[in-house]
KEDREN-989079 format. One record per residue (C-alpha): x, y, z; residue number from 1. Coordinates in nm, 2 decimals. Each point is the difference from the previous one (the first is absolute). Layout:
# KEDREN-989079
      xx      yy      zz  resi
       X       Y       Z   NUM
...
***
This chain:
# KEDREN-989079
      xx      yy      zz  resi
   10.26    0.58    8.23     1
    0.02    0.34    0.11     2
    0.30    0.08    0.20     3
   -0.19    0.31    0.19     4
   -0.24   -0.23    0.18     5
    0.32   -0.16    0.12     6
    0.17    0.37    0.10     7
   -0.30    0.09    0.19     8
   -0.05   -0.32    0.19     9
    0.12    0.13    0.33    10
   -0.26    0.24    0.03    11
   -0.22   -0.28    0.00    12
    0.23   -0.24    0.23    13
   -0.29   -0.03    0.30    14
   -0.23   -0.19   -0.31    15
    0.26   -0.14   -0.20    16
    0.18   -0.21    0.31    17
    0.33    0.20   -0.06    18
    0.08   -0.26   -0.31    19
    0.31    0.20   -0.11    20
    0.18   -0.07    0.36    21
   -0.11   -0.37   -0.03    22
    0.34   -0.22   -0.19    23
   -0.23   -0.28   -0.08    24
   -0.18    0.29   -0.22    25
    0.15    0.08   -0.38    26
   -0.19    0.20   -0.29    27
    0.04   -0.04   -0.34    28
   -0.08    0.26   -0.23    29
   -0.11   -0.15   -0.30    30
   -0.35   -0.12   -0.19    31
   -0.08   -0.33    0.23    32
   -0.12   -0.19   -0.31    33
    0.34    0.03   -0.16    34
    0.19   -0.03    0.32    35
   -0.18   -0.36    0.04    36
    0.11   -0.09   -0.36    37
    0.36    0.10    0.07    38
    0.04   -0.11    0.38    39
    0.18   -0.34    0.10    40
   -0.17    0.04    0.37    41
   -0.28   -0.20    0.09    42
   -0.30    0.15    0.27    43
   -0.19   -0.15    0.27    44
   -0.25    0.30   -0.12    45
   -0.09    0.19   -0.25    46
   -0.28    0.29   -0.02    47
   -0.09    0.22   -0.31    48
   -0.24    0.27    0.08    49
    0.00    0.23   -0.32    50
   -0.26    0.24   -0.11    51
   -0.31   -0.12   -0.18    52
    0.00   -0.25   -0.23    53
   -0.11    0.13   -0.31    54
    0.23    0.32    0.01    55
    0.30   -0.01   -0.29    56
    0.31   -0.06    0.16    57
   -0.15   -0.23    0.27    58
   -0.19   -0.25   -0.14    59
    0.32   -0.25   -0.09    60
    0.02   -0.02    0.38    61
   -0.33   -0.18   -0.02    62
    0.00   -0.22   -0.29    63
    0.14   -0.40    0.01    64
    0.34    0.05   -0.09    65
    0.09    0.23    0.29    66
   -0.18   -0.24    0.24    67
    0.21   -0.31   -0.17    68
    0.32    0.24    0.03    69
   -0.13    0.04    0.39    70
   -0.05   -0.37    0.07    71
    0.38   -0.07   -0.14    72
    0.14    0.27    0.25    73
   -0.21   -0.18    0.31    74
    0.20   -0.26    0.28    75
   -0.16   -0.32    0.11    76
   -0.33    0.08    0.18    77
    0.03    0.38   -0.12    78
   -0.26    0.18   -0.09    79
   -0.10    0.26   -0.28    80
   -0.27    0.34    0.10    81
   -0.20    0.16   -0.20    82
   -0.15    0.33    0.04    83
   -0.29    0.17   -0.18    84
   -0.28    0.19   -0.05    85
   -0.34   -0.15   -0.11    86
   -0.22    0.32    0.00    87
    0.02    0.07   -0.40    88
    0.00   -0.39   -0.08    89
   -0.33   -0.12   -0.17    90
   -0.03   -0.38    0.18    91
    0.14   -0.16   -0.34    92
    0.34    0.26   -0.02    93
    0.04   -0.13    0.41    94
    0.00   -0.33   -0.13    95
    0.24    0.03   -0.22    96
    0.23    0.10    0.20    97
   -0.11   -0.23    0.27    98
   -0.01   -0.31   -0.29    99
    0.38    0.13   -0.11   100
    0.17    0.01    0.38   101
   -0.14   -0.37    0.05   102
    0.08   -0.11   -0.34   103
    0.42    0.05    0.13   104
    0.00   -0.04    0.36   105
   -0.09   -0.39    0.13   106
   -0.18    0.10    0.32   107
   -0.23    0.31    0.06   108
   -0.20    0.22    0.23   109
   -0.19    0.28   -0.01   110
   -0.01    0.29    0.26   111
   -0.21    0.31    0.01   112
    0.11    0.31    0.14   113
   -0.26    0.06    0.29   114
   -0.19    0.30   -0.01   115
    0.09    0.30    0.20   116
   -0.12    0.22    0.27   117
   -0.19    0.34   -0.24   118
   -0.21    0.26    0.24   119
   -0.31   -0.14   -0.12   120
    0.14   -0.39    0.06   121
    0.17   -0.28   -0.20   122
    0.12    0.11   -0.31   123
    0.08   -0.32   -0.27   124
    0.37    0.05   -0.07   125
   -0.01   -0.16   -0.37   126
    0.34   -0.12    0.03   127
    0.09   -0.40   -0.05   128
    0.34   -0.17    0.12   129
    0.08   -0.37   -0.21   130
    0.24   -0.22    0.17   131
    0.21   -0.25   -0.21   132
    0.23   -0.29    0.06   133
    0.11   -0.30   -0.08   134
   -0.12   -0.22    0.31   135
   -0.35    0.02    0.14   136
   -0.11    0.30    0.26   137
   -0.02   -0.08    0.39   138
   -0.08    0.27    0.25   139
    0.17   -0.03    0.33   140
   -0.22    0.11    0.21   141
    0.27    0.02    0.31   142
    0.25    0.17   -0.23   143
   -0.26    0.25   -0.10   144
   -0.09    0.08    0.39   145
    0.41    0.03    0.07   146
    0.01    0.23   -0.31   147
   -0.29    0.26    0.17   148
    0.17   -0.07    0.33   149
    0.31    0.20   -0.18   150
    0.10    0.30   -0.22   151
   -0.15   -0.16   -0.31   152
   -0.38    0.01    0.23   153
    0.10    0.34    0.08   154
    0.01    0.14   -0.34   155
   -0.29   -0.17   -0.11   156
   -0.20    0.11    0.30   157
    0.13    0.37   -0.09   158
   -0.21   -0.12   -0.38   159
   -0.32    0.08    0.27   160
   -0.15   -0.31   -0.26   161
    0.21   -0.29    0.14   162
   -0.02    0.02    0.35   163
    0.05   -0.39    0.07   164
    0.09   -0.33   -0.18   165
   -0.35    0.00    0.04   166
   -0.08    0.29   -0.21   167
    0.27   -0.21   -0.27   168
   -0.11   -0.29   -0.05   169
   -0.36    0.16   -0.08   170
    0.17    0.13   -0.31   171
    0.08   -0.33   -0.13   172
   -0.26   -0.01   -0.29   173
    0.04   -0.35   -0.22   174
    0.31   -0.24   -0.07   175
    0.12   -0.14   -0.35   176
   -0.31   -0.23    0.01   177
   -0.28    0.22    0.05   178
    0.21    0.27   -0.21   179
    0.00   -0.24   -0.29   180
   -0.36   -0.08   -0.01   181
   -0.11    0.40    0.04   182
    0.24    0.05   -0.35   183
   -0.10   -0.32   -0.17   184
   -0.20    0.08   -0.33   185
   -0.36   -0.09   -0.02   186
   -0.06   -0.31   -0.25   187
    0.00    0.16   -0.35   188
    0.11    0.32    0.05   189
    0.32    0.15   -0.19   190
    0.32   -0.09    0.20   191
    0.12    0.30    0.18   192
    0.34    0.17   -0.07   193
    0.28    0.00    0.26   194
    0.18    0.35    0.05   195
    0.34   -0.09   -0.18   196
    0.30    0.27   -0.12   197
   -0.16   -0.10   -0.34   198
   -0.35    0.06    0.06   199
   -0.04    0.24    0.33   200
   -0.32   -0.10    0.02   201
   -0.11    0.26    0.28   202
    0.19    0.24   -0.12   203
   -0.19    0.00   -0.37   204
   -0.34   -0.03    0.14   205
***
């Protein structure tokens, strides 16, 4: 949203992959949720990482009508990223928002960001990604070794926290299935909220 990040890109051109020389590359300054209300264009992917999702001003990027606006905006087989930090969460505000993302998107998986490298030794990172689609999730595993093979392995190996596919697919966490059962209420307790623009549930707690 901030057209100075954009300015000041070059500086930055060794980390960034020199994006502003690239033609398949255009930015759009403009809030993403609205953009995705107002676009025609359809993506193969989409990925919202925000700030915190109990911070005013944020939290709509978290709640079941942005995910639903998300899923509209996604092609055939596309799929849908979510971003965010867990450290602040008590376990029942995580599963809220965990209950809300797979109470839009058909097919789930959960992924956590692995620790990194502190002086002292692993540090936990506290940061979730949620992947969303419409069809079910397969991991190619040959895709994934072509992938490190290449500029995308390169960056993440530059991470120092995902230095092979290897080092990936340890991040994989639970799929819709498993995700469903950690949320699920026990027998006889109140039914929990979902985070909605009506009710931010995170947000209010």
């Amino acid at each position: 949203i901030e057209p100075a990040t954009w300015r000041a890109a070059p500086l930055f051109a060794e980390l960034s992959g020199r994006v502003q020389a690239d033609p398949r590359f255009r930015i759009v300054f403009r809030d993403g949720r609205t953009h995705l209300l107002r676009t025609r264009d359809n993506y193969d992917v989409i990925l919202s990482e925000p700030s915190n999702p109990w911070i005013t001003g944020v939290a709509n990027l978290f709640t079941r009508e942005f995910y639903a606006t998300a899923l509209a905006r996604l092609r055939p087989r596309g799929l849908f990223g979510q971003w965010f930090h867990y450290y602040r969460l008590a376990p029942a505000e995580l599963k809220i928002e965990l209950e809300t993302f797979a109470s839009v998107f058909p097919h789930v998986s959960l992924w956590l960001v692995p620790p990194v490298a502190g002086k002292d030794g692993p540090v936990l990172a506290a940061d979730i990604l949620l992947v969303g689609g419409r069809e079910h999730q397969e991991l190619d595993w040959k895709r994934l070794v072509s992938a490190f093979e290449g500029a995308p392995g390169d960056d993440l190996r530059a991470t120092e926290v995902l230095r092979d596919e290897a080092a990936l697919v340890a991040s994989w966490a639970m799929d819709g299935e498993a995700l469903r059962r950690y949320v699920a209420n026990p027998a006889g307790s109140p039914k929990r909220p979902l985070n909605t623009d009506d009710y931010p549930a995170i947000e209010l707690r």
